[in-house]
N, C-alpha and C positions, 0 to 999 in steps of 0.2 A: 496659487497652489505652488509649493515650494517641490520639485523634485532632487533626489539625492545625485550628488556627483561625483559620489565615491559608492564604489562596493569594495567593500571590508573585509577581506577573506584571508583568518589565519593573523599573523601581522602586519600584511601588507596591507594598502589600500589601491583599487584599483581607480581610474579617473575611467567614467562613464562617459561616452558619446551623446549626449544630449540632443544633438539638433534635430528636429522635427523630421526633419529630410532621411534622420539614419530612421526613427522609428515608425515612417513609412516603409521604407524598404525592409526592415527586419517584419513587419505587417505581411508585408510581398509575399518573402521567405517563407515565414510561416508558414503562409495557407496555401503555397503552390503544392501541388499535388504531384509535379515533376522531378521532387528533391528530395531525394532520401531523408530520414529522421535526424540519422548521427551527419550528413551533410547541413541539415538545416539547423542543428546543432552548431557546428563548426560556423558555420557563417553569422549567425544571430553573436554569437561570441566576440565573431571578431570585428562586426561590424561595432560592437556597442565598447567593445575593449582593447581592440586593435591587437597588432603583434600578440604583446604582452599573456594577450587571454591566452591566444594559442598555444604561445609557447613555455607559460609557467603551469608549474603543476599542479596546484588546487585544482585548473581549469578543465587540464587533463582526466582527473579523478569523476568529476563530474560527468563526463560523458561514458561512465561505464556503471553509471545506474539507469535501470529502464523508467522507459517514460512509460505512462497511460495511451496506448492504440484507440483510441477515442478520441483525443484530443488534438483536432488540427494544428493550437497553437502552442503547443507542450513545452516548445522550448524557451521562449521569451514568458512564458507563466509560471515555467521552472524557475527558470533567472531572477524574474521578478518577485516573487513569494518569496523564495529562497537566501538568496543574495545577495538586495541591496539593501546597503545600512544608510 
């Protein structure tokens, strides 16, 4: 299975943390029930984009549309649907 190593956003492209290791821990993130949304937001970002996610703007913009209250893992399935090219 081939996964993507860039997400495309805008004209940049961003390089994606790939290692199996970040997307257990973004898994972690996700479903802990101890960590805010827009927290588990931020962390899912930067584990998978590092700096860059946090501090460029497209990334910014994203975190001020609401997720679905139903979905435990909304932000790494936002990301994912969304996002990578």
């Amino acid at each position: 299975m081939n996964n993507p190593e860039y997400a495309k956003i805008g004209d940049k492209k961003y390089k994606i943390n790939t290692d199996f290791r970040t997307a257990i821990e973004c898994n972690e993130i996700a479903t802990n029930n101890n960590i805010g949304e827009y927290e588990k937001s931020l962390a899912v970002i930067y584990k998978l984009f590092g700096e860059d996610g946090l501090n460029d703007r497209p990334f910014k913009s994203f975190l001020v549309l609401p997720f679905p209250k139903n979905k435990s893992r909304h932000a790494s399935s936002f990301l994912k649907n969304s996002f990578l090219a």
